[in-house]
C-alpha positions as CSV (number, residue, x, y, z in Angstrom):
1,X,0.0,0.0,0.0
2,X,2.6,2.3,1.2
3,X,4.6,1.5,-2.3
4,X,1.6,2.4,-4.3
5,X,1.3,5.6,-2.5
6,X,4.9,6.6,-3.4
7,X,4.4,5.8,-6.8
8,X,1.7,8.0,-7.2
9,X,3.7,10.8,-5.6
10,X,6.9,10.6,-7.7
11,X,4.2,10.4,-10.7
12,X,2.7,13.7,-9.6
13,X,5.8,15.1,-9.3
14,X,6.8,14.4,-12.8
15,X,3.8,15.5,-14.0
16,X,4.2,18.9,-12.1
17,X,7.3,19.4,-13.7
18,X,6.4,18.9,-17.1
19,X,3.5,21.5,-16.7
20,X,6.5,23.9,-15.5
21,X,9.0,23.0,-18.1
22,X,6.1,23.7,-20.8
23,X,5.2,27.2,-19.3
24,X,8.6,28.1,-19.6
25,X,8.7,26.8,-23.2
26,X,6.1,28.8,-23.9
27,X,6.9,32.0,-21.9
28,X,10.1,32.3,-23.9
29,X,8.6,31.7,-27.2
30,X,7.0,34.9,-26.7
31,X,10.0,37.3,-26.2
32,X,11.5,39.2,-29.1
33,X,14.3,36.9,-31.0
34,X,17.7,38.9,-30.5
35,X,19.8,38.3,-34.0
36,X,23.4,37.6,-33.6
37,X,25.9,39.9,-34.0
38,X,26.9,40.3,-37.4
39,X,31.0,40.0,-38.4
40,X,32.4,43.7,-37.9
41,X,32.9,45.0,-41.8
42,X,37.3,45.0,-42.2
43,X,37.9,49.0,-42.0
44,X,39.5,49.9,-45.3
45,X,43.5,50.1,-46.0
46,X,44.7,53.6,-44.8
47,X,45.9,55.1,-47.7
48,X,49.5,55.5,-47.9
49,X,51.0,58.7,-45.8
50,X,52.4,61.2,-48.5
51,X,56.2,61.8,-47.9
52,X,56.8,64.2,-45.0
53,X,59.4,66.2,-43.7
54,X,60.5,67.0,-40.2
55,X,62.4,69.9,-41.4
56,X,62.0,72.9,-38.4
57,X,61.0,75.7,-40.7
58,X,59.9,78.8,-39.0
59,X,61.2,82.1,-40.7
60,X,62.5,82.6,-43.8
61,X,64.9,85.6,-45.1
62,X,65.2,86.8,-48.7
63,X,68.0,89.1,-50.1
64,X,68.3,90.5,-53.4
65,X,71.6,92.1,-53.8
66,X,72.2,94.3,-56.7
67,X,75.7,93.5,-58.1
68,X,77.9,92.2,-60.3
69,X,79.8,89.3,-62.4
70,X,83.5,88.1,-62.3
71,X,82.7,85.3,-64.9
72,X,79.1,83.6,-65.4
73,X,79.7,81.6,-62.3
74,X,80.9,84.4,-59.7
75,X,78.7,87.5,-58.4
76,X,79.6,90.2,-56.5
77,X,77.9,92.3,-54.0
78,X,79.7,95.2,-52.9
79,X,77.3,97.0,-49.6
80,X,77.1,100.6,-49.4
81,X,76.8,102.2,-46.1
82,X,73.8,104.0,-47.1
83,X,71.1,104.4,-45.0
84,X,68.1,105.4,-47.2
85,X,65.4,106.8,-46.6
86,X,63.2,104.4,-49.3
87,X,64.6,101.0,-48.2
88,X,63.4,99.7,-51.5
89,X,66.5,101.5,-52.8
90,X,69.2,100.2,-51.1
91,X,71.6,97.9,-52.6
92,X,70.3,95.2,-50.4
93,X,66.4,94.9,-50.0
94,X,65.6,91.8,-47.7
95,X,61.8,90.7,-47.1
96,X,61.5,87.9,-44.0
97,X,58.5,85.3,-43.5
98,X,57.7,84.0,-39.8
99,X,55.6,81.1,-40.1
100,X,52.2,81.6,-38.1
101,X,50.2,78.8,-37.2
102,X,49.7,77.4,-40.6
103,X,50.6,80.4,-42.8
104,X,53.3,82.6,-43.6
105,X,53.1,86.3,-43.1
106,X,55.7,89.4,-43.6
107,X,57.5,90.3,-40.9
108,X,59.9,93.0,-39.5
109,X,63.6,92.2,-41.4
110,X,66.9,92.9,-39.5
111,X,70.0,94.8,-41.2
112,X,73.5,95.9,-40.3
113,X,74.2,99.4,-42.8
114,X,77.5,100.4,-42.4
115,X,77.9,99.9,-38.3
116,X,74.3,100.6,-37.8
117,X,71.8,97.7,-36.6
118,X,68.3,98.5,-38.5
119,X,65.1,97.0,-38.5
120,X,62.1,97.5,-41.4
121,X,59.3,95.7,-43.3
122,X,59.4,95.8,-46.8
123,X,56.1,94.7,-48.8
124,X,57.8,94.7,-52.4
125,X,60.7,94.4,-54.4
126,X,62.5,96.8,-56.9
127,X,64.7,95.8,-59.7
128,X,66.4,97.6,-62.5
129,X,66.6,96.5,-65.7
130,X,69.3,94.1,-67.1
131,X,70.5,95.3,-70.4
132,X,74.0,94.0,-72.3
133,X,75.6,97.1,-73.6
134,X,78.4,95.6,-74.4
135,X,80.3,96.7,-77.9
136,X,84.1,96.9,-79.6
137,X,84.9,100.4,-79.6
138,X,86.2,101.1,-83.2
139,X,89.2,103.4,-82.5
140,X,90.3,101.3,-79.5
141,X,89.3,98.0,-80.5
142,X,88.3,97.5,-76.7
143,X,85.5,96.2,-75.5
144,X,83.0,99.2,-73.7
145,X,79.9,98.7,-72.0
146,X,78.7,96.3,-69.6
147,X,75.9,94.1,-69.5
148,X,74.5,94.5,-65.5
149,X,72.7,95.1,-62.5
150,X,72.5,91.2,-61.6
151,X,71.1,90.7,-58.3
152,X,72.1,88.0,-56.1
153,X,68.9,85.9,-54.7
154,X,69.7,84.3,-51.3
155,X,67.1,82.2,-49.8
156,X,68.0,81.7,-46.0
157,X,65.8,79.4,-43.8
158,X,65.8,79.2,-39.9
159,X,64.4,77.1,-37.4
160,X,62.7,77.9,-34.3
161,X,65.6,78.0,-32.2
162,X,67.0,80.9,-35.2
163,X,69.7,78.6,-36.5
164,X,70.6,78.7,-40.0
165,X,69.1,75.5,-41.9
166,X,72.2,75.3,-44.6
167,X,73.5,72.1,-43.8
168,X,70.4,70.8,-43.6
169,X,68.8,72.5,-46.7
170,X,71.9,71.0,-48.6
171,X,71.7,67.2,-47.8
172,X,71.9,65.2,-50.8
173,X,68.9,64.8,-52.7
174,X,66.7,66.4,-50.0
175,X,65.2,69.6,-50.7
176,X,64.8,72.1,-53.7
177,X,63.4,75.3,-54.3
178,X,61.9,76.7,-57.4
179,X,61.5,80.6,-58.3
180,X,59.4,81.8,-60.9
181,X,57.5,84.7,-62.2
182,X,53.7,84.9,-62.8
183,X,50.8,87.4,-63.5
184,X,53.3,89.5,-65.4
185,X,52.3,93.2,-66.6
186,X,53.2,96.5,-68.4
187,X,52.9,98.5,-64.9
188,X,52.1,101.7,-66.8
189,X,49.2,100.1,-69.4
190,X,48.4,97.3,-66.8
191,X,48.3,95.1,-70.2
192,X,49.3,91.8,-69.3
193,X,52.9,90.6,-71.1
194,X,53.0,87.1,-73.0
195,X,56.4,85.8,-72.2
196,X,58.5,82.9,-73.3
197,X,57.8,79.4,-72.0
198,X,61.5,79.6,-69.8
199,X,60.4,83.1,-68.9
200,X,64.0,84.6,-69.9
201,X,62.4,87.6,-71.6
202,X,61.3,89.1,-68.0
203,X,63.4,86.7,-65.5
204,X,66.4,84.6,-66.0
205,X,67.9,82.9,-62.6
206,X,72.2,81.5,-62.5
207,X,72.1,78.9,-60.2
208,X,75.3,79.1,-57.8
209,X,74.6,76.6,-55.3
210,X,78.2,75.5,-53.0
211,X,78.4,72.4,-51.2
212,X,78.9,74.8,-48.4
213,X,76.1,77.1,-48.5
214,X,78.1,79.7,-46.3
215,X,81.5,79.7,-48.4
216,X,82.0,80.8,-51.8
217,X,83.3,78.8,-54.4
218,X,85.0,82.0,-56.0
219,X,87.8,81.9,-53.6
220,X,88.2,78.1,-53.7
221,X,86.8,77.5,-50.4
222,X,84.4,75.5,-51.8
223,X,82.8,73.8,-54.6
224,X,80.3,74.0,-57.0
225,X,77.3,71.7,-56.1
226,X,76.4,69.0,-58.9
227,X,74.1,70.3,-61.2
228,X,72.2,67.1,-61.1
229,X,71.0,67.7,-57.3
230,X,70.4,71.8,-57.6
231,X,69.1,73.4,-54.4
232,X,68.9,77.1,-55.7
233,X,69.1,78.9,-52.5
234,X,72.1,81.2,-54.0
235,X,72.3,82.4,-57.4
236,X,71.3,85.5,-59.3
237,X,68.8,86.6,-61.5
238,X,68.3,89.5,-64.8
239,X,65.3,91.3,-65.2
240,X,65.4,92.2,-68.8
241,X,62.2,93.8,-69.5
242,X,61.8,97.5,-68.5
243,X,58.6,99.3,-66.9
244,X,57.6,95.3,-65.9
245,X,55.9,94.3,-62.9
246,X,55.4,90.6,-61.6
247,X,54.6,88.7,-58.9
248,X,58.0,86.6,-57.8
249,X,57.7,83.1,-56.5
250,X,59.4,80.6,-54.2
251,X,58.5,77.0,-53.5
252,X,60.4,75.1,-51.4
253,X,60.3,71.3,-51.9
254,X,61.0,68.0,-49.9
255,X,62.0,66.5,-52.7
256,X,61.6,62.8,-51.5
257,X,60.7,60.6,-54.0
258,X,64.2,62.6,-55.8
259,X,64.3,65.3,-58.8
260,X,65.6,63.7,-61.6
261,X,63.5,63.0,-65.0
262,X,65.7,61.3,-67.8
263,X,68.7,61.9,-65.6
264,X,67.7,65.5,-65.8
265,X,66.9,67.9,-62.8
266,X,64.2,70.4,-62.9
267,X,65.0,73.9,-64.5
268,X,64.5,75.9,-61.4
269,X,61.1,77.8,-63.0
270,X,59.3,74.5,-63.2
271,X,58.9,71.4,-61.0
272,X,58.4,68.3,-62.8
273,X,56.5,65.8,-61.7
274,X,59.2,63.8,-59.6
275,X,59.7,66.5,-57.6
276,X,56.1,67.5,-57.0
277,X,55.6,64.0,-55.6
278,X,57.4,65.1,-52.9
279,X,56.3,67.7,-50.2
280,X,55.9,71.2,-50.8
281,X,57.3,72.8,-47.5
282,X,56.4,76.5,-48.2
283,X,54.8,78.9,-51.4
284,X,55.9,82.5,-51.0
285,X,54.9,85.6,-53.6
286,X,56.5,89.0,-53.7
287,X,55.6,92.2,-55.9
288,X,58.4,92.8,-58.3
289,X,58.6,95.9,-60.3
290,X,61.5,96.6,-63.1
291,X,61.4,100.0,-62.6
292,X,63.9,102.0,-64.4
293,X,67.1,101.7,-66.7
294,X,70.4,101.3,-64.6
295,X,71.8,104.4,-65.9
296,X,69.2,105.9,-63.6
297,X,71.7,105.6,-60.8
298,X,73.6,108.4,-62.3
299,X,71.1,110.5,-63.9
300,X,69.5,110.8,-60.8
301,X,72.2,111.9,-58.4
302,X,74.0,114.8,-57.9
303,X,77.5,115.3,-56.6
304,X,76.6,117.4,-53.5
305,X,75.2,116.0,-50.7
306,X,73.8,119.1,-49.2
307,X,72.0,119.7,-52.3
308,X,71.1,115.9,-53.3
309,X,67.6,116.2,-54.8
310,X,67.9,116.4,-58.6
311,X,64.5,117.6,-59.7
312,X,63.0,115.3,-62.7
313,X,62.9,118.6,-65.6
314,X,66.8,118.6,-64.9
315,X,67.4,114.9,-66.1
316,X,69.4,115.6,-68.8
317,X,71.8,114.0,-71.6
318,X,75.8,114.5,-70.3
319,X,75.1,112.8,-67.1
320,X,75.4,109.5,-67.4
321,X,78.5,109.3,-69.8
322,X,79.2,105.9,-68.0
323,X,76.2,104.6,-68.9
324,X,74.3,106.3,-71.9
325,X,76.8,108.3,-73.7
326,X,74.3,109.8,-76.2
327,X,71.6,110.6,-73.9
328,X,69.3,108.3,-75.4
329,X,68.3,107.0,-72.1
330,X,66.8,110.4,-70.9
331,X,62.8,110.0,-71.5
332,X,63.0,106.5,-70.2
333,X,64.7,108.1,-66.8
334,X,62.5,110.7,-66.6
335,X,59.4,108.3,-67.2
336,X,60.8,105.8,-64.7
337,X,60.9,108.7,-61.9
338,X,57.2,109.3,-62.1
339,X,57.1,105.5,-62.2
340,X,58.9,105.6,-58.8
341,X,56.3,107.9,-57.7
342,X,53.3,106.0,-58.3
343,X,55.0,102.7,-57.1
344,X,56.2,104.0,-53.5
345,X,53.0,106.4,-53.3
346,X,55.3,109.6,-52.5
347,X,56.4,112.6,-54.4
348,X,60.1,112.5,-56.3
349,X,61.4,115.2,-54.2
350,X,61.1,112.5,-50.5
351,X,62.9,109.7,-53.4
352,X,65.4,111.7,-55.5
353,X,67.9,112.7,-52.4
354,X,68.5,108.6,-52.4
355,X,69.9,108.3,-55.5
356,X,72.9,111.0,-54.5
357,X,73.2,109.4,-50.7
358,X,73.4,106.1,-51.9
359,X,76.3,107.2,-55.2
360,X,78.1,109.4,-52.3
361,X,78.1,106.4,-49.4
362,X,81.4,104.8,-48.3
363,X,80.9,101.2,-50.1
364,X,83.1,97.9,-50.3
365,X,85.3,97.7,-53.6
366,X,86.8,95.7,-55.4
367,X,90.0,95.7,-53.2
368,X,88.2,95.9,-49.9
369,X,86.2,92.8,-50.8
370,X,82.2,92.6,-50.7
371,X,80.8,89.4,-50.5
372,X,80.8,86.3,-53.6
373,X,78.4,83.8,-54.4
């Protein structure tokens, strides 16, 4: 009896527990069906970093030196200690960059005139014009005339700290800078000027790069870089074309995947496409105006300091016997004076007085040496 009784018990229990186990069943067929997690989607390749540089480039200073040659591969600069009043004039103009954040803007330049420390911002650059005068005197049969002003270009950059970056400018294969004109004009007519593909019409650059940035191959204390890995931060440049205005440009390259085409480097107006691969470092544009024939320098100055404006209706022939021994050169002096005017935004009698300090100014010679490229 009692056997019967426990049988019955366990049965009940079983039976209880399938009720349960079928309220469960159907309690969970009634909740919302959670899909599984699909396979994360592979993130796509990062594209390939361009080529960098970790060059420390925070100002940058640009002189243009008027001067001239010893030979097609040596330029001279001789300073005057003239302290002008239009900075534009002196022999040396300098424009420095400060890099700001992500831009570069004009900032104050620092010069040494003479013994003098000076400071001042310059927003443009004047040129005269280049012209080859050169001819064989019949009488003499000696050669008369010149063919000048160069100007010396030096590109100096500095790093944060103010250290020259030559030696690290002129590491083998590593950097390059290009200089070229654009947007060029007839300042007077504002008409634009079509120039040749190289631009030598308007602007024609030497390159006189040293394996020692600082020395000059001229006195053998260095040497000529290869042509085949130019730099171009020293050199000098013509500007043929009178009464032109331009805007002059520098781009600085990291030139990493290298610069040669064919076996051939860039001319230094044009980057090909090897060296545009690379990393552009900086773009820099400066107002350029070829403003007056060089005999200017004479016509324009007197002999007395005292008395050094020479008014513009006193230009005349007999002046400049250096330089324009006929006198042919007289309009186009007279014309570039008013161009000097408009350009600077001043009357000729706060810009005429220069042209008499700067001829009467102590100045390097050729015995007291200057400075070579």
């Amino acid at each position: 009896m009692r056997t019967n009784r426990l049988k019955a018990l366990a049965f009940a229990g079983i039976a209880a527990l399938s009720l349960l186990s079928s309220a469960c069943s159907k309690k969970s067929s009634n909740e919302p069906i959670v899909p599984p997690a699909p396979n994360p989607t592979p993130a796509p390749a990062p594209a390939p970093a361009p080529p960098t540089s970790d060059l420390d480039l925070a100002k940058v200073v640009i002189r243009l030196q008027i001067g001239h040659l010893h030979g097609k591969k040596s330029f001279h600069y001789l300073p005057s200690e003239a302290d002008l009043v239009n900075r534009n004039l002196q022999d040396e103009q300098i424009i420095t960059y400060t890099k700001q954040g992500n831009e570069w803007k004009m900032s104050e330049s620092s010069a040494k005139i003479g013994k003098q420390d000076v400071t001042y911002t310059l927003d443009k650059l004047l040129a005269f014009q280049w012209k080859n005068t050169r001819r064989i005197n019949p009488l003499t049969e000696q050669e008369e005339g010149s063919d000048y002003p160069q100007y010396g270009i030096l590109f100096e950059c500095y790093n944060s700290k103010g250290e020259l970056l030559a030696k690290q400018l002129s590491a083998k294969g590593a950097y390059q800078l290009f200089i070229y004109p654009s947007d060029v004009k007839d300042y007077d007519s504002q008409s634009a000027i079509t120039t040749k593909s190289d631009f030598s019409d308007v602007f024609e650059y030497t390159n006189l790069d040293t394996e020692d940035f600082t020395k000059s191959a001229h006195h053998g204390q260095t040497k000529f870089r290869d042509e085949k890995d130019p730099v171009n931060l020293k050199g000098y440049a013509i500007f043929p074309k009178l009464g032109s205005q331009m805007t002059l440009n520098f781009d600085l390259y990291a030139t990493t995947k290298g610069k040669l085409e064919g076996g051939n480097a860039s001319p230094v107006y044009a980057p090909n496409a090897t060296a545009k691969a690379g990393q552009r470092l900086l773009h820099l544009s400066i107002p350029l105006y070829v403003f007056g024939p060089y005999s200017m320098k004479q016509y324009a100055a007197t002999n007395d300091i005292k008395n050094a404006l020479r008014p513009i209706d006193e230009i005349t022939a007999g002046l400049a016997e250096d330089e324009d021994i006929e006198g042919k050169e007289v309009p186009l002096v007279k014309a570039a004076a008013h161009r000097l005017e408009k350009i600077l935004g001043k009357p000729w009698k706060e810009i005429g007085p220069d042209f008499t300090d700067n001829k009467l100014s102590p100045r390097a010679n050729e015995q007291t040496g200057g400075s070579f490229y």
